[in-house]
PDB file of N, CA, C and O in Angstrom:
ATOM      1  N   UNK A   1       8.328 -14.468 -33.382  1.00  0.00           N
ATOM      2  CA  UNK A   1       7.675 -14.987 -32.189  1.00  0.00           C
ATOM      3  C   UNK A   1       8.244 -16.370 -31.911  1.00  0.00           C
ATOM      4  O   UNK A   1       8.327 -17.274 -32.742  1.00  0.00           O
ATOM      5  N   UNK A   2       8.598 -16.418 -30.732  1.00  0.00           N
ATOM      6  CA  UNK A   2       8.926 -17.720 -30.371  1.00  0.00           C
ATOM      7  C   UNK A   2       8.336 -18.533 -29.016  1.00  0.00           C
ATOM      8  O   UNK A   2       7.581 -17.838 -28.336  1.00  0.00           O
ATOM      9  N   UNK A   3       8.476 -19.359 -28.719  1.00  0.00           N
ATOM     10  CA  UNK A   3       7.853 -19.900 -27.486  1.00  0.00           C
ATOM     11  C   UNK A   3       9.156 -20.677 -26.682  1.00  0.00           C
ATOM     12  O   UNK A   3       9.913 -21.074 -27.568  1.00  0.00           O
ATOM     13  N   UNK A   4       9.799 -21.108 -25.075  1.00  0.00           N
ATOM     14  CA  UNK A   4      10.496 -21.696 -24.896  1.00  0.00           C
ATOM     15  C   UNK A   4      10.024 -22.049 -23.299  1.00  0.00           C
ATOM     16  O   UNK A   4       9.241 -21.421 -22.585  1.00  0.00           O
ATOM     17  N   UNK A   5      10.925 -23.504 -22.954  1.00  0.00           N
ATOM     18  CA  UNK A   5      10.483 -23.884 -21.922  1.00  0.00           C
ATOM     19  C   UNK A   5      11.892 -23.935 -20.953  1.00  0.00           C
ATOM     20  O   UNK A   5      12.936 -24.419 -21.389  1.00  0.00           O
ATOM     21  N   UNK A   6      11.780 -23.404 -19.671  1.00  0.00           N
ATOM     22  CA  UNK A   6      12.735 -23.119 -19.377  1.00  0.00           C
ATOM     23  C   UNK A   6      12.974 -24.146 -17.768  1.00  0.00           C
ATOM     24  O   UNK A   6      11.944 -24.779 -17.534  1.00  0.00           O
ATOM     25  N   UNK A   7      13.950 -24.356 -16.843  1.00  0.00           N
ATOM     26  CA  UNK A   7      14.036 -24.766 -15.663  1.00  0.00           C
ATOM     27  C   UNK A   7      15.295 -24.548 -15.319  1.00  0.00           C
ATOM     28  O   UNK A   7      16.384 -24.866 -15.798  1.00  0.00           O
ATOM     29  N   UNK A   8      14.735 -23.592 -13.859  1.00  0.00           N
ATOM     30  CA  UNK A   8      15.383 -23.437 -13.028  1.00  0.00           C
ATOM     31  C   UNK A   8      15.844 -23.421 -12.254  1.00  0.00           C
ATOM     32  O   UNK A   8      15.145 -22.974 -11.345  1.00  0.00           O
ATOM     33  N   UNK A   9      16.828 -23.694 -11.952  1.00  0.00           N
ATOM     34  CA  UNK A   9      17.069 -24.250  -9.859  1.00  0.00           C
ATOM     35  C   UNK A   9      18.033 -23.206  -9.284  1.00  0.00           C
ATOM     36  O   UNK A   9      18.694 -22.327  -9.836  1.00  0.00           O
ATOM     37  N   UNK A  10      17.936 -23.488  -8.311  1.00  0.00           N
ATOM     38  CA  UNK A  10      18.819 -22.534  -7.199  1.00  0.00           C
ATOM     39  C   UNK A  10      18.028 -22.371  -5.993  1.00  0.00           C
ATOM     40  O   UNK A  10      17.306 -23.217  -5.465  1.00  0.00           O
ATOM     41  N   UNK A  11      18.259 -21.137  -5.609  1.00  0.00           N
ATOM     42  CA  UNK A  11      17.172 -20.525  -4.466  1.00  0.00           C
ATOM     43  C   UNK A  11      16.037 -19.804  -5.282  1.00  0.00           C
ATOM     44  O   UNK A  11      16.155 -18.699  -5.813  1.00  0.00           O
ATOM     45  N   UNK A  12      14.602 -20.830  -5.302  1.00  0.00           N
ATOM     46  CA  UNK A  12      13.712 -20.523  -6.351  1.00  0.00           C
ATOM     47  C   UNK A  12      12.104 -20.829  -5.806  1.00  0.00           C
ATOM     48  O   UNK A  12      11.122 -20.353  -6.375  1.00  0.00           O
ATOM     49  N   UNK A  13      12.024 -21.820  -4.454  1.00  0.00           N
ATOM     50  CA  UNK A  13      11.137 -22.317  -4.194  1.00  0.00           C
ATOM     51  C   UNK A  13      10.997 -21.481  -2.801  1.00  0.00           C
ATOM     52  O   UNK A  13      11.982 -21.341  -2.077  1.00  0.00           O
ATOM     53  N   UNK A  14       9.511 -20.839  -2.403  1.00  0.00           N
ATOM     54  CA  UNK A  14       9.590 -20.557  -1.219  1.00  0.00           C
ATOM     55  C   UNK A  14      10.229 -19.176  -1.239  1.00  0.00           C
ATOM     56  O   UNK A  14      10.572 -18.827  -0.110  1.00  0.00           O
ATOM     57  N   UNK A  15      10.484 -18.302  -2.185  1.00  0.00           N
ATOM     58  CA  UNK A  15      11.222 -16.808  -1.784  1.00  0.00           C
ATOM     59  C   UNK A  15      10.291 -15.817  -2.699  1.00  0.00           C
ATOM     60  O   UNK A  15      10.406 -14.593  -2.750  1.00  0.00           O
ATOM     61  N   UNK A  16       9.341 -16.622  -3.413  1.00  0.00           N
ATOM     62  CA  UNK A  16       8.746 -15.256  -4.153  1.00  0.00           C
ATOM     63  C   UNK A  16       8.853 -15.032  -5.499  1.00  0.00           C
ATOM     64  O   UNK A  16       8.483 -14.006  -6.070  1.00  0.00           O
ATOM     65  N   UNK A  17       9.599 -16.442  -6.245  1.00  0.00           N
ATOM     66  CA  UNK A  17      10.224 -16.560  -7.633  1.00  0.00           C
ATOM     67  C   UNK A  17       9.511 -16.484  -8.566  1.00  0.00           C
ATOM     68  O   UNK A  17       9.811 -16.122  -9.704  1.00  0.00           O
ATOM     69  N   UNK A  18       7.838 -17.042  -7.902  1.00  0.00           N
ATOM     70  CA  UNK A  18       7.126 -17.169  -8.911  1.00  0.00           C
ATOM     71  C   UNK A  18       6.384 -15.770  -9.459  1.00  0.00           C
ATOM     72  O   UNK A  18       6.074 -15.334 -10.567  1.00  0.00           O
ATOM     73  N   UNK A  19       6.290 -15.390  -8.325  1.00  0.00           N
ATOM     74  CA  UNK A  19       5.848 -13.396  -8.423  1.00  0.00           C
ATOM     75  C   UNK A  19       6.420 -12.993  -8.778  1.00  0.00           C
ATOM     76  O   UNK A  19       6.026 -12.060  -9.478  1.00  0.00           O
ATOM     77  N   UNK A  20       7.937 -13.230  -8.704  1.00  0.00           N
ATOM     78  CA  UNK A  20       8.892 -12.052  -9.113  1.00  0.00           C
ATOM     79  C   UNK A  20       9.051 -12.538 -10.940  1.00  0.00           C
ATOM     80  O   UNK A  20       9.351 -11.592 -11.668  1.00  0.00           O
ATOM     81  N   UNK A  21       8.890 -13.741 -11.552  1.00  0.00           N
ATOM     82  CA  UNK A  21       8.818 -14.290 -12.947  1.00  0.00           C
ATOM     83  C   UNK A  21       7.625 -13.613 -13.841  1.00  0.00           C
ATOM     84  O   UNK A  21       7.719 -13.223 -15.005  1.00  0.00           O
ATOM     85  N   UNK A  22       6.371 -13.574 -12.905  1.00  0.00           N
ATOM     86  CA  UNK A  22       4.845 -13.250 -13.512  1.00  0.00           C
ATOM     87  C   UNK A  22       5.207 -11.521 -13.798  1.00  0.00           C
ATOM     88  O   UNK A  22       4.932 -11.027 -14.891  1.00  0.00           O
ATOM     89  N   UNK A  23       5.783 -10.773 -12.798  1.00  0.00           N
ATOM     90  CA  UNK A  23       6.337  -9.418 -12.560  1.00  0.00           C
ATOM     91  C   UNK A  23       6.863  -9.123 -13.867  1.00  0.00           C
ATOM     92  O   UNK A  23       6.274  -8.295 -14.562  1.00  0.00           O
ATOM     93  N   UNK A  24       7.976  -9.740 -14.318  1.00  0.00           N
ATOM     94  CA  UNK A  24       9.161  -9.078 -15.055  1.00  0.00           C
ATOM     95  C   UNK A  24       8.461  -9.987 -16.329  1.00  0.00           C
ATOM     96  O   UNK A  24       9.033  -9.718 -17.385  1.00  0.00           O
ATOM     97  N   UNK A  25       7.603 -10.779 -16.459  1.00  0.00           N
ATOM     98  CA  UNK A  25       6.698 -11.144 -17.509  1.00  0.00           C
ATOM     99  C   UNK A  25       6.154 -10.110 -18.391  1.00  0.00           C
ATOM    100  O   UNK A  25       6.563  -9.628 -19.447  1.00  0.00           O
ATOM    101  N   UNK A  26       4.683  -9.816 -17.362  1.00  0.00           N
ATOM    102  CA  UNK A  26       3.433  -8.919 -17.829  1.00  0.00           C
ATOM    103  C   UNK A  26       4.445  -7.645 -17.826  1.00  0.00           C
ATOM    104  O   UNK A  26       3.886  -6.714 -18.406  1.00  0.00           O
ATOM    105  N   UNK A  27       5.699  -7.299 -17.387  1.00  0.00           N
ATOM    106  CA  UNK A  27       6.369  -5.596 -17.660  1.00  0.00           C
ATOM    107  C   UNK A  27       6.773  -5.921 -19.097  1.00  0.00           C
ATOM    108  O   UNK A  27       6.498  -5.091 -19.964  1.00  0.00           O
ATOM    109  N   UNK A  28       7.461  -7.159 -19.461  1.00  0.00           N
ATOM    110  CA  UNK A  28       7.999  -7.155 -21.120  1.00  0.00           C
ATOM    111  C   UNK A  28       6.776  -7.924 -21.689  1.00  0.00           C
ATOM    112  O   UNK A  28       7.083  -8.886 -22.392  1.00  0.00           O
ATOM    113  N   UNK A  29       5.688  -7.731 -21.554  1.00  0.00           N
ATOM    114  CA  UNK A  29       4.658  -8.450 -22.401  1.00  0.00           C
ATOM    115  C   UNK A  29       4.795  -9.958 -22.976  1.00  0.00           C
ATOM    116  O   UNK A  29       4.197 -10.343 -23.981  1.00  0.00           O
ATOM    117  N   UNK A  30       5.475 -10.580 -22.368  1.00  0.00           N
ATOM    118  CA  UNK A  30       5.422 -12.097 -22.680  1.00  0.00           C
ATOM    119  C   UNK A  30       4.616 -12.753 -21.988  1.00  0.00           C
ATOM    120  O   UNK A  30       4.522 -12.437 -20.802  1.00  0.00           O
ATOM    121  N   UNK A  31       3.872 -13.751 -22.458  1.00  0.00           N
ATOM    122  CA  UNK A  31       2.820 -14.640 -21.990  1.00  0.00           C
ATOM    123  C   UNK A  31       3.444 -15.690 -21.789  1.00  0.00           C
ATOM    124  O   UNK A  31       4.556 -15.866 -22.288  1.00  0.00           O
ATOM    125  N   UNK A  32       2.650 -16.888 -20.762  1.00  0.00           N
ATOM    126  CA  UNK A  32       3.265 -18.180 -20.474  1.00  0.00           C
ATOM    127  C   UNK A  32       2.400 -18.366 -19.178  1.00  0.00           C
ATOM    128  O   UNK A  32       1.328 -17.854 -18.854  1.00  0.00           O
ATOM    129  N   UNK A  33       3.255 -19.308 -18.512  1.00  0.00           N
ATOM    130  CA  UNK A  33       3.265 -19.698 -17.249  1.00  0.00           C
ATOM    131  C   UNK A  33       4.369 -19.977 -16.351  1.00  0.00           C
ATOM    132  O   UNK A  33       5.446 -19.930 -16.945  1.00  0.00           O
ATOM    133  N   UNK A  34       4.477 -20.304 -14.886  1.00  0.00           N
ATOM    134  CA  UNK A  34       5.330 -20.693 -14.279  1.00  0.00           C
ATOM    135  C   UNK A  34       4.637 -21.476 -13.314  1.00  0.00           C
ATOM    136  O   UNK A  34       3.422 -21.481 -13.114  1.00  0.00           O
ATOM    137  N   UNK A  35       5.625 -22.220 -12.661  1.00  0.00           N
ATOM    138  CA  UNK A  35       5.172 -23.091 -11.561  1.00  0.00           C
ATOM    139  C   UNK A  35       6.055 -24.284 -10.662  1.00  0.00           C
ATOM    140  O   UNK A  35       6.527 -25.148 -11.401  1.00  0.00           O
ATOM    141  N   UNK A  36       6.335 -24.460  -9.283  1.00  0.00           N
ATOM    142  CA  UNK A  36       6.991 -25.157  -8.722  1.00  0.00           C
ATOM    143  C   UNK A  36       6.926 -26.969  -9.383  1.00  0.00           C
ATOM    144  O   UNK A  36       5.880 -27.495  -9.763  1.00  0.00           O
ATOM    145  N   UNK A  37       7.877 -27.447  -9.380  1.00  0.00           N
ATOM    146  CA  UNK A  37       8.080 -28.630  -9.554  1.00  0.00           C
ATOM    147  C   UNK A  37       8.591 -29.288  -8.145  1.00  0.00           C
ATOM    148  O   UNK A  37       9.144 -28.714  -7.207  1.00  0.00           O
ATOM    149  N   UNK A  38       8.162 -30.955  -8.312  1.00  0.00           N
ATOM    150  CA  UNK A  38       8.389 -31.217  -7.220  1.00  0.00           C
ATOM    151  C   UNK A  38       9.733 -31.674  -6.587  1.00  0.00           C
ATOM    152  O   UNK A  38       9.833 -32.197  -5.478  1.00  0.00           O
ATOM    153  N   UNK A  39      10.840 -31.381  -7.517  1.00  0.00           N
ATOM    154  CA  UNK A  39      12.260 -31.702  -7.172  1.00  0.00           C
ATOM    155  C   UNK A  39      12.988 -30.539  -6.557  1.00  0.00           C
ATOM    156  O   UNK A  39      14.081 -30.498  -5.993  1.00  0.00           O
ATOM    157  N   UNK A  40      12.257 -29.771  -6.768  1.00  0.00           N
ATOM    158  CA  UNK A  40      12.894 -28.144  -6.266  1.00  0.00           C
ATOM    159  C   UNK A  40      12.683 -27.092  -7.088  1.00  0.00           C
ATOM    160  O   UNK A  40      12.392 -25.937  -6.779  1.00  0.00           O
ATOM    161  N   UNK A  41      12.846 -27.557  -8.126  1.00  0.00           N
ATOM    162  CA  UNK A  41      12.842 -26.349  -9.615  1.00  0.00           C
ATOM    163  C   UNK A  41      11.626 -25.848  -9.631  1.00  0.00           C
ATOM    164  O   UNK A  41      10.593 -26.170  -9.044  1.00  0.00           O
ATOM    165  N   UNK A  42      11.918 -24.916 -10.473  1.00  0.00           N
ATOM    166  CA  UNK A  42      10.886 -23.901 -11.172  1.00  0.00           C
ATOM    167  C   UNK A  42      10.561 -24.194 -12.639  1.00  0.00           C
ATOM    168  O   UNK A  42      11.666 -24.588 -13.012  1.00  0.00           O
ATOM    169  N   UNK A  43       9.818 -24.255 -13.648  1.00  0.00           N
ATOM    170  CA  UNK A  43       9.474 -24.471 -15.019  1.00  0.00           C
ATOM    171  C   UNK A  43       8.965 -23.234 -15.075  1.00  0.00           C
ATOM    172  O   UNK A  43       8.330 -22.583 -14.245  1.00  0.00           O
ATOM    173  N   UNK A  44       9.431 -22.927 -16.472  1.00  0.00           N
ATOM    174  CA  UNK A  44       8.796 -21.821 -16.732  1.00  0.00           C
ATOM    175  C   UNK A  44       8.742 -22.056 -18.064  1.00  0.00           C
ATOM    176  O   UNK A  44       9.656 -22.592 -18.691  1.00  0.00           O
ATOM    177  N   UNK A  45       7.168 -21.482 -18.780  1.00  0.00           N
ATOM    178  CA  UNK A  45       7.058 -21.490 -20.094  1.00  0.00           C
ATOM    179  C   UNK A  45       6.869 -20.298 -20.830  1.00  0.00           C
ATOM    180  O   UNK A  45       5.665 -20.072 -20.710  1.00  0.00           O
ATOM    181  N   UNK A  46       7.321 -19.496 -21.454  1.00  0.00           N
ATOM    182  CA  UNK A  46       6.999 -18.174 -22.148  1.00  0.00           C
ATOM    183  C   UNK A  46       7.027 -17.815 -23.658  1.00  0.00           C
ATOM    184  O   UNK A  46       7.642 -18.607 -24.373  1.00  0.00           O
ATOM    185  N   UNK A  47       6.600 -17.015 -24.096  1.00  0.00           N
ATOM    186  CA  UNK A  47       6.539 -16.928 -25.498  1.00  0.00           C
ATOM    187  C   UNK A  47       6.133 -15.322 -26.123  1.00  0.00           C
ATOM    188  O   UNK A  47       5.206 -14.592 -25.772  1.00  0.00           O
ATOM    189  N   UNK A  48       7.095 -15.109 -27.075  1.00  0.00           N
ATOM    190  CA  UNK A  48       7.203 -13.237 -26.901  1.00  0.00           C
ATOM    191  C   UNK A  48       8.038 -13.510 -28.098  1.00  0.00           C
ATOM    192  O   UNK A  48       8.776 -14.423 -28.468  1.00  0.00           O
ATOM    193  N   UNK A  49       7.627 -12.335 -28.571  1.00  0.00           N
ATOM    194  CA  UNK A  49       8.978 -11.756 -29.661  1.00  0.00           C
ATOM    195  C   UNK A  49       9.898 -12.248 -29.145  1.00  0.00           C
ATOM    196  O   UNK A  49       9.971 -12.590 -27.964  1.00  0.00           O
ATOM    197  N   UNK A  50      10.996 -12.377 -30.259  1.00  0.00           N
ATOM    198  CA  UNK A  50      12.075 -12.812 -30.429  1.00  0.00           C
ATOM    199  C   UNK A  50      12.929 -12.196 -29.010  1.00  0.00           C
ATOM    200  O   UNK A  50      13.193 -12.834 -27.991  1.00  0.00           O
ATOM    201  N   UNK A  51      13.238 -10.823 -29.298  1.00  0.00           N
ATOM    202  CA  UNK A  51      14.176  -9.858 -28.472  1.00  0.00           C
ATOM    203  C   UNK A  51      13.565  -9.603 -27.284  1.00  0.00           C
ATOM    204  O   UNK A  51      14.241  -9.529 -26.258  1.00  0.00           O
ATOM    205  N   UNK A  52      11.914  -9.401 -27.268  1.00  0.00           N
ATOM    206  CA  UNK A  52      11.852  -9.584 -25.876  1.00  0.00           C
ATOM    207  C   UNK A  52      11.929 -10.416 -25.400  1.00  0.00           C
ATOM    208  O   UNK A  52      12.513 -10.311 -24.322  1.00  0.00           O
ATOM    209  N   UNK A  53      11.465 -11.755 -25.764  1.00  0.00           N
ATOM    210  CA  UNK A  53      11.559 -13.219 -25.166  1.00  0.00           C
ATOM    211  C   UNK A  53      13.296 -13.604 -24.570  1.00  0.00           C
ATOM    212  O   UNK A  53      13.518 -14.373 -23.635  1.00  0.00           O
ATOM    213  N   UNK A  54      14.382 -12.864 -25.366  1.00  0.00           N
ATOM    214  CA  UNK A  54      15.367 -12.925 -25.071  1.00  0.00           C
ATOM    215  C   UNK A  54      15.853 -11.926 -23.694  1.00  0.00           C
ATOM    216  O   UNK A  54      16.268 -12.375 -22.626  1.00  0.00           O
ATOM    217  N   UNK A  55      15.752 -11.089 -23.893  1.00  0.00           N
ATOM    218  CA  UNK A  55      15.988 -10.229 -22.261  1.00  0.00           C
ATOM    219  C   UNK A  55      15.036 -10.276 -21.443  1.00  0.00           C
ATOM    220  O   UNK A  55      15.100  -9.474 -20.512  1.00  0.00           O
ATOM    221  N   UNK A  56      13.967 -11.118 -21.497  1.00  0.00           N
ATOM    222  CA  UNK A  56      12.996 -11.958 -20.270  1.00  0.00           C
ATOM    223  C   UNK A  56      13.843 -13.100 -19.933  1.00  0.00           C
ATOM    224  O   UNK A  56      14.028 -13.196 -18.720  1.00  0.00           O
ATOM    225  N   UNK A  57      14.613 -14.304 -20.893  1.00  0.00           N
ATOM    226  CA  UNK A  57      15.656 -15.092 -20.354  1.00  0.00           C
ATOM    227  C   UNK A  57      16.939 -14.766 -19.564  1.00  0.00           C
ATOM    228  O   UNK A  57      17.382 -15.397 -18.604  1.00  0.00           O
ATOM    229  N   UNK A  58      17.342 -13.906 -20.016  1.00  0.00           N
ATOM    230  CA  UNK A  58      18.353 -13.114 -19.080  1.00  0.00           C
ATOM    231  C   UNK A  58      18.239 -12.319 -17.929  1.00  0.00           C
ATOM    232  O   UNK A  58      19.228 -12.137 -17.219  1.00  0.00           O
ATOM    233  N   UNK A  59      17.042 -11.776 -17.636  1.00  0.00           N
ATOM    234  CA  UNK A  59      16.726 -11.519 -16.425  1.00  0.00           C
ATOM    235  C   UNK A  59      16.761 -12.416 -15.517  1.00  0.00           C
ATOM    236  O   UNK A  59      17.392 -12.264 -14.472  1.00  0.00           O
ATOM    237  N   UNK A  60      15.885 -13.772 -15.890  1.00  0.00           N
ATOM    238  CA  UNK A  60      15.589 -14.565 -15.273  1.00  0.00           C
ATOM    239  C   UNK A  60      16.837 -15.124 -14.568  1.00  0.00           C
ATOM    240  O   UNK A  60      16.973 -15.318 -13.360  1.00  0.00           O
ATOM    241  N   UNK A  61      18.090 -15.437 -15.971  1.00  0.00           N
ATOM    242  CA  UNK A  61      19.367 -16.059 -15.612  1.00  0.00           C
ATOM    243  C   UNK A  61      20.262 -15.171 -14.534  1.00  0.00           C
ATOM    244  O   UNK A  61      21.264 -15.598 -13.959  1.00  0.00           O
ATOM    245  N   UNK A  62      19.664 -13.776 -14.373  1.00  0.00           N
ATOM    246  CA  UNK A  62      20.640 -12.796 -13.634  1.00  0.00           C
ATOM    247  C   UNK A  62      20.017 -12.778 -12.005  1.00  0.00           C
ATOM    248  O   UNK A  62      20.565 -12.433 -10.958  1.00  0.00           O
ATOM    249  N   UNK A  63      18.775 -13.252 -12.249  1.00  0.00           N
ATOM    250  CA  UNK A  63      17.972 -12.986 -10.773  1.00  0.00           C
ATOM    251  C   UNK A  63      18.660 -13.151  -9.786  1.00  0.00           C
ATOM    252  O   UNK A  63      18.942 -14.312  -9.489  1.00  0.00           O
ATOM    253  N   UNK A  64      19.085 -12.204  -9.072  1.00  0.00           N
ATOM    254  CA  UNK A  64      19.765 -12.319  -7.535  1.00  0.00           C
ATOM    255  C   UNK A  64      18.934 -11.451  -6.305  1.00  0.00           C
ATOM    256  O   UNK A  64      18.800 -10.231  -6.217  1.00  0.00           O
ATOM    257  N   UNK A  65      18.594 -12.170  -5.692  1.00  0.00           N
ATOM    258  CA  UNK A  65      17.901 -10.586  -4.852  1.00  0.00           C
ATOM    259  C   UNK A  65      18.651 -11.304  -3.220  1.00  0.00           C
ATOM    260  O   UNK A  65      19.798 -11.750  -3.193  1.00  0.00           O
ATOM    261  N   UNK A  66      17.983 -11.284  -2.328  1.00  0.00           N
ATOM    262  CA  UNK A  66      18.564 -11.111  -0.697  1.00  0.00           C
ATOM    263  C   UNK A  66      17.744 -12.589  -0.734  1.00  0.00           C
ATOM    264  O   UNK A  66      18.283 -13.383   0.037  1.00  0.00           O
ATOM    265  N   UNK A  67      16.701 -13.096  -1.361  1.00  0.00           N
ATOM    266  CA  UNK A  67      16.411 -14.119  -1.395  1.00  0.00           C
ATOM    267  C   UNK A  67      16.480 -15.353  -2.742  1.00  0.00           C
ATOM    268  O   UNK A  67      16.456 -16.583  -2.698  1.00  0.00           O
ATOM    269  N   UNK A  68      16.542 -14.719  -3.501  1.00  0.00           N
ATOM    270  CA  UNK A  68      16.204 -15.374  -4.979  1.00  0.00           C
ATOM    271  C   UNK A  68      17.826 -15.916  -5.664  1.00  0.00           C
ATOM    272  O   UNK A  68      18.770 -15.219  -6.039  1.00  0.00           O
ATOM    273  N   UNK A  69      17.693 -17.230  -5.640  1.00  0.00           N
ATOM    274  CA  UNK A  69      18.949 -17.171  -6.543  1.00  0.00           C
ATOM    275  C   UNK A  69      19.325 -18.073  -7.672  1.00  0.00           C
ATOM    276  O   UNK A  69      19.679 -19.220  -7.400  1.00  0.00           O
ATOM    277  N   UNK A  70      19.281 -17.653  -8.958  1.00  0.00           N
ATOM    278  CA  UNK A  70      19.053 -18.762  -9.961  1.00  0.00           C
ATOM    279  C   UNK A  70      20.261 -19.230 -10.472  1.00  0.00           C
ATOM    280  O   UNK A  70      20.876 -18.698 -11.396  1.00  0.00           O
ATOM    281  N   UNK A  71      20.676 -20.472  -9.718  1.00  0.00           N
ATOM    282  CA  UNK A  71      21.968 -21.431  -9.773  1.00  0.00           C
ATOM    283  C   UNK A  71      22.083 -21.710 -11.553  1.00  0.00           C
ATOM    284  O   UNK A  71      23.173 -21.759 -12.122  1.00  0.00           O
ATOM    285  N   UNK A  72      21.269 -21.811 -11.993  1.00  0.00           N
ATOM    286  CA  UNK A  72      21.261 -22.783 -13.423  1.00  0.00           C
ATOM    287  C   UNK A  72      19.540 -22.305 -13.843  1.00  0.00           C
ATOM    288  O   UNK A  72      18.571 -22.036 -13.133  1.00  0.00           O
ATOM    289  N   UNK A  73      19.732 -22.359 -15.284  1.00  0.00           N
ATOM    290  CA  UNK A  73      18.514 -22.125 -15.857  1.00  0.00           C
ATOM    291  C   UNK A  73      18.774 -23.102 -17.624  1.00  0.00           C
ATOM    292  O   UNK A  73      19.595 -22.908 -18.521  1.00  0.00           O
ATOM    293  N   UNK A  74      18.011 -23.800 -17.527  1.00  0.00           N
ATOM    294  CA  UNK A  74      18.040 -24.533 -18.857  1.00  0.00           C
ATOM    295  C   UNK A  74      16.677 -23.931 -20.122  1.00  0.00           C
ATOM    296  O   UNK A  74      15.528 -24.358 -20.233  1.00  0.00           O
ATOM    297  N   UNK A  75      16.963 -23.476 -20.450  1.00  0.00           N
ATOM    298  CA  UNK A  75      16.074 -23.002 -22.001  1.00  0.00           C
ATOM    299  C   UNK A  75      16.441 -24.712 -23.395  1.00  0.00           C
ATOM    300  O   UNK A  75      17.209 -25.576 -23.819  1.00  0.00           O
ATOM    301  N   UNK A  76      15.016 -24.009 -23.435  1.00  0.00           N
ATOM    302  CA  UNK A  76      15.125 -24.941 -24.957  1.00  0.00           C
ATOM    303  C   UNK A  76      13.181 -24.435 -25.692  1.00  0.00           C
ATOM    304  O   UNK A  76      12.071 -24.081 -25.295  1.00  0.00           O
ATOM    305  N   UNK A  77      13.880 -24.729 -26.838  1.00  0.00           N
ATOM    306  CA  UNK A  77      12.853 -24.013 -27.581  1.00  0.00           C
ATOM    307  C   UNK A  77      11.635 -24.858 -27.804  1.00  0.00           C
ATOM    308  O   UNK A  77      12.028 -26.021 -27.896  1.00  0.00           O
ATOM    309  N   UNK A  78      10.591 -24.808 -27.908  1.00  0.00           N
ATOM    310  CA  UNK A  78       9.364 -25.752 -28.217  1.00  0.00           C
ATOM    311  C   UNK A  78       8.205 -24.573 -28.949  1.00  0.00           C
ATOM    312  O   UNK A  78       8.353 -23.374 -28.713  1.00  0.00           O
ATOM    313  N   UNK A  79       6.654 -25.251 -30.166  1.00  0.00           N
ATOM    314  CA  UNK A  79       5.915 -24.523 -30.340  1.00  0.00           C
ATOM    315  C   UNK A  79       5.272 -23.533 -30.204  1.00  0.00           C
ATOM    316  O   UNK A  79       4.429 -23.733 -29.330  1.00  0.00           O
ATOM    317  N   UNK A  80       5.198 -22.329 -30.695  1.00  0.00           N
ATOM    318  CA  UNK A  80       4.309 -21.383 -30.075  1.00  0.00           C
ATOM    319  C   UNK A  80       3.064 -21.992 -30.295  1.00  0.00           C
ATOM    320  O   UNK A  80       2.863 -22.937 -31.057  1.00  0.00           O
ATOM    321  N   UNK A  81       2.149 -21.356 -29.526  1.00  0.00           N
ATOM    322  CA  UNK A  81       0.871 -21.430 -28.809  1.00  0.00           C
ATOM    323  C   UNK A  81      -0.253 -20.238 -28.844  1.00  0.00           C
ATOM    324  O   UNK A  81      -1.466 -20.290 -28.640  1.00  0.00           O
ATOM    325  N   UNK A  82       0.372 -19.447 -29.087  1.00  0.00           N
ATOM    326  CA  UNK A  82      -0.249 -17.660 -29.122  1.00  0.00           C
ATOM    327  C   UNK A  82      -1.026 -17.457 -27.921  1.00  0.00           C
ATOM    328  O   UNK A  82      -2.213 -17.131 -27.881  1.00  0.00           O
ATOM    329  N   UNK A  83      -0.115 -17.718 -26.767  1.00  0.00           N
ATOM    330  CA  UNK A  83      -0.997 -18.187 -25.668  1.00  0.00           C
ATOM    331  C   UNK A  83      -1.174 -16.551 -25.181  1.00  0.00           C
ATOM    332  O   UNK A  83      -0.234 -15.832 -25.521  1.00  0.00           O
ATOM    333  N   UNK A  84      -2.292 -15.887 -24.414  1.00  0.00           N
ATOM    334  CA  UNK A  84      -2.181 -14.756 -23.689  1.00  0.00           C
ATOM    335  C   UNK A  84      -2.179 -14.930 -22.041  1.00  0.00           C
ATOM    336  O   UNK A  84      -2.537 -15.888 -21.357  1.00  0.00           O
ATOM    337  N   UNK A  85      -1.479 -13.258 -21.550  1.00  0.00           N
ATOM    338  CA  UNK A  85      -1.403 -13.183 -20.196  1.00  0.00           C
ATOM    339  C   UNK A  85      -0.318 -13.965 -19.686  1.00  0.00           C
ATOM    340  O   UNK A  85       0.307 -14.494 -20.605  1.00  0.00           O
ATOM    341  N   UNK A  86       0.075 -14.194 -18.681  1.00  0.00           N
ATOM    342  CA  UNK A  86       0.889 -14.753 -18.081  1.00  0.00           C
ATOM    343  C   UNK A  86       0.730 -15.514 -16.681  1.00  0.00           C
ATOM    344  O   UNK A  86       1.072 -14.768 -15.764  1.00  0.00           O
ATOM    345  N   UNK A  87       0.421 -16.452 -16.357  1.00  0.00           N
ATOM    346  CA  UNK A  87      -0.095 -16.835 -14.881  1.00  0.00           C
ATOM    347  C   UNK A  87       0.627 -17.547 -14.368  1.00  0.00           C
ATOM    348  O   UNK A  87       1.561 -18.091 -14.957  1.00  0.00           O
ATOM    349  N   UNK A  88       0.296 -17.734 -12.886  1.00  0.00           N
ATOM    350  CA  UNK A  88       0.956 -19.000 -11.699  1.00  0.00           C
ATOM    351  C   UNK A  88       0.441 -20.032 -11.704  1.00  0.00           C
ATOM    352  O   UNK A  88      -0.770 -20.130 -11.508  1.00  0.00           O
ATOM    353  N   UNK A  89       1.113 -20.931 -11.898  1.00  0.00           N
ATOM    354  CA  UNK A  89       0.371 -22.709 -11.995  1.00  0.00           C
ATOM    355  C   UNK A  89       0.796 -23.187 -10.354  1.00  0.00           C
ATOM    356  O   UNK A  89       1.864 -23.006  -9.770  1.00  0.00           O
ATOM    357  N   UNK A  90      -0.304 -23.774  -9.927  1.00  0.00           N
ATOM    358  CA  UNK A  90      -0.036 -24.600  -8.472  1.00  0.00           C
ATOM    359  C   UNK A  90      -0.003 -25.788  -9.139  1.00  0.00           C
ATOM    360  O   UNK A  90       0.179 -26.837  -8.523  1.00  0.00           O
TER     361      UNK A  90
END
């Protein structure tokens, strides 16, 4: 089990990033949060098994849709929490 905190920029604010993060979350069972920052980025915090926690980061890093586009994504590891569920932070 691990926990990591992640930020992302690109086309991320305003297209649905945060639904589409909570989405591909609660499908691989990782818990956390996400939420807009006020420079543009996205933060995201999650925490999951090892391997899932890992192809929840790579999704994230692959996200391309007609709106969504994640220029850069910075991971780094911090405490687990045994946090449950997964939600949207305003």
């Amino acid at each position: 089990m691990k926990r990591v905190n992640m930020i992302a920029s690109g086309s991320v604010q305003g297209v649905g990033f945060r639904a589409y993060i909570q989405k591909i979350a609660q499908d691989r069972h990782i818990a956390g949060w996400v939420r807009n920052l006020a420079d543009g980025t996205v933060e995201i915090e999650a925490e999951g098994p090892d391997d899932l926690l890992n192809r929840f980061i790579e999704s994230i890093r692959s996200s391309k849709t007609i709106f969504i586009n994640v220029h850069s994504l910075q991971v780094r590891d911090i405490s687990v929490t045994n946090e449950q569920g997964f939600t949207i932070r305003r």
